[in-house]
N, C-alpha and C positions, 0 to 999 in steps of 0.2 A: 210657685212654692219656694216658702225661702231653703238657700242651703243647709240652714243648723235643719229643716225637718228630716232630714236621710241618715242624723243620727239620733234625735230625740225623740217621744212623742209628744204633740203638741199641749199647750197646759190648756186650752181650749177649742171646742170644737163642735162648728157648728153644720149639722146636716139634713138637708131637704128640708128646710125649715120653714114653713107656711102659717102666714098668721092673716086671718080676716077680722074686718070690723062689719060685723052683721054679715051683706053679702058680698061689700066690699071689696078684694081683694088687697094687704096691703107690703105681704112679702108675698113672692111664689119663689117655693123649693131653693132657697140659696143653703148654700156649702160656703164655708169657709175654716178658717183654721190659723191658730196666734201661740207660736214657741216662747217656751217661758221667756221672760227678761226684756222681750222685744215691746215697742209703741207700733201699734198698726194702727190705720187708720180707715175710717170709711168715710171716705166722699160723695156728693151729689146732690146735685137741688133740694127744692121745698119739697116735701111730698118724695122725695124718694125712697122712703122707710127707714132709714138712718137712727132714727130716735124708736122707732117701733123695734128695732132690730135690738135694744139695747133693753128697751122695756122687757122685750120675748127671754133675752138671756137673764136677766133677773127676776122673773117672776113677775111681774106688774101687768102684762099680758099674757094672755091664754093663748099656747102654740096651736093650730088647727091639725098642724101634722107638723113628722121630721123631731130631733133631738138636739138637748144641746147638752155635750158632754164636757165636764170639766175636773182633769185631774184624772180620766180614765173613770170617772162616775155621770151616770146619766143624769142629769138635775134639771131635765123638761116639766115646766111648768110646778118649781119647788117655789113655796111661798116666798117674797123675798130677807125676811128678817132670818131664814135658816142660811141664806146663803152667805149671807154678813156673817154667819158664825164660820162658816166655809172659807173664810179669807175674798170673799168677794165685794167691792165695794162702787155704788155710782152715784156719781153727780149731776144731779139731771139737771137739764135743761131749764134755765132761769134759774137756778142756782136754791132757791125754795130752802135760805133760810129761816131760821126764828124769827121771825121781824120785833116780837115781845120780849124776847132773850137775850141777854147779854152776849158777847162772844166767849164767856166762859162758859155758861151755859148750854150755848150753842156745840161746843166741841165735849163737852162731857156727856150732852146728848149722842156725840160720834162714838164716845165708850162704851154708851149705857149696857151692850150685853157683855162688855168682860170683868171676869172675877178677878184679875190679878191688876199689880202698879200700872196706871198707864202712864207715872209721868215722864219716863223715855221718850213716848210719841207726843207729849205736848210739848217736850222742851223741845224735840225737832219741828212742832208746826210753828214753835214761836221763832227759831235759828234760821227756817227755811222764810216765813214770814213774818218779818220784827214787825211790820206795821199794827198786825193783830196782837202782839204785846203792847204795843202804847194806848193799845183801844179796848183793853179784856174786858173793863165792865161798862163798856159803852153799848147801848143796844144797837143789836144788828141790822133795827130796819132803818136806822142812820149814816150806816158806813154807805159809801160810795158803790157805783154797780162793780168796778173792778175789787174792790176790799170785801164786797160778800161774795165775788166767785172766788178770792182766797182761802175765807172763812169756808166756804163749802168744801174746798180741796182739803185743807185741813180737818176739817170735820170726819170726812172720810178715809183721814190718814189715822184718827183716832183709833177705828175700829180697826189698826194692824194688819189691812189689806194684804194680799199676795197678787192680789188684778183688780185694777180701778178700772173701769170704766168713764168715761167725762163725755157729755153731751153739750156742746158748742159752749167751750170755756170762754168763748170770745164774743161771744154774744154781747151786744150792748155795753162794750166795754171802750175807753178812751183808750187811742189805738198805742200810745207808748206803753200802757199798763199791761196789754195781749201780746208786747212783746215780753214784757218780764212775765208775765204768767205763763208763757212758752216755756220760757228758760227755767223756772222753777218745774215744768213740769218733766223738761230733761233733764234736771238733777235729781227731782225724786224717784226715775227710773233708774239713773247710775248709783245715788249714795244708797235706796232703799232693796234696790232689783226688783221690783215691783215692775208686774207685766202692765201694758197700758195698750187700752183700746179707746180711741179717740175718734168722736165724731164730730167734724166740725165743716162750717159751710167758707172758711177762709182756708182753700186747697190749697194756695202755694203755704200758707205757715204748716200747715197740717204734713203738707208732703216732704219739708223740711226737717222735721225734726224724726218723723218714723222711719222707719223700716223698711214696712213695707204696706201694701193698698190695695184696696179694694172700693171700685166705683160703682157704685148704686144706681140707677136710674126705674122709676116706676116698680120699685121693690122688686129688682131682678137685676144681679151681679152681671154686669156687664165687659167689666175689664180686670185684669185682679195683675199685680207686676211689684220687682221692689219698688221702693219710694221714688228711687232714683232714675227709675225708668219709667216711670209714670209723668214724671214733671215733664219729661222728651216726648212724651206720644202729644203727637199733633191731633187727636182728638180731645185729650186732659186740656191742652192749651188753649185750645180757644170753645172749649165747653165752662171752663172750670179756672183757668190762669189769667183769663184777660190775653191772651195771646191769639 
């Protein structure tokens, strides 16, 4: 557990949490827990539940048992468009933009349930990423795999988040652009405080830039350490670093 939890309580948290697919099994009973402001991160193979685990906290999957609390409120199995009104926002996996839609449209789509100005958060998705300013009215299913996992971050930063969520940002991406999309995603932690839970299958980036970690294998938390002591465990190393 990290240090800040023995004075805060966590802004998320997840317990006994079991999710099947039919009979499946595809979580059993994991716990965990993410102090506001921090990047954690969850590692481990194909099939380790990593992406189920992100679905289960947003709504997209049905928890079988166990809670996930967020903010000191329970919100197991809360639709997921309530939770976007909650400050909750995720980027799934393949990034699942508009391919029909412009990148304006695409990001006003990230607005759609708020009532007030959002253009604060668009001048920051265009400051944080100018590429998507030279491209607003180009459609999305044109840009590059790295310029629509942009376009999706931003998208998600429309709806004025307090906890992003991201599902393997690196996925299929030209490897210099997954290092810039790293780094934009440690500044939109420092300039925004936006808590961030990352799941990604490139553990040394992932382990670099969080916190702190949690290793998943066969949907069952196996190792849980700060960031920085996960990169030294000789099992992280040669499961997960190439080492």
């Amino acid at each position: 557990m990290s240090s800040a939890a023995t004075h805060s309580a966590p802004v998320l948290e997840v317990k006994n949490l079991t999710v099947n697919y039919g009979v499946i099994g595809a979580l059993h009973d994991i716990s965990f827990s993410i102090q506001r402001g921090d990047i954690v991160t969850l590692i481990g193979g194909n099939g380790a539940g990593k992406t189920t685990t992100l679905r289960a906290i947003s709504g997209l999957v049905k928890a079988a048992s166990g809670e996930v609390i967020y903010e000191g409120a329970n919100i197991t199995n809360t639709p997921a468009h309530k939770l976007v009104a909650l400050g909750l926002a995720h980027v799934p996996e393949g990034r699942m933009v508009f391919a029909n839609l412009t990148v304006m449209e695409n990001l006003r789509m990230g607005a759609y349930l708020r009532r007030d100005d959002f253009q604060p958060e668009l001048d920051y998705a265009f400051n944080i990423f100018p590429r998507l300013k030279e491209r607003v009215g180009q459609l999305a299913g044109t840009l590059s795999g790295g310029e629509q996992q942009m376009l999706a971050i931003a998208r998600a930063l429309m709806s004025k988040p307090k906890f992003l969520m991201l599902d393997e940002p690196s996925l299929g991406i030209a490897p210099l652009l997954v290092k810039t999309i790293f780094e934009k995603i440690v500044e939109i932690n420092r300039e925004q405080g936006i808590t961030i839970l990352l799941v990604e299958q490139n553990a040394n980036l992932a382990l670099e830039i969080s916190k702190y970690g949690y290793v998943l294998e066969t949907g069952r938390i196996i190792l849980q350490d700060s960031a920085a002591a996960l990169r030294q465990d000789p099992k992280v190393k040669s499961a997960y670093l190439g080492g």
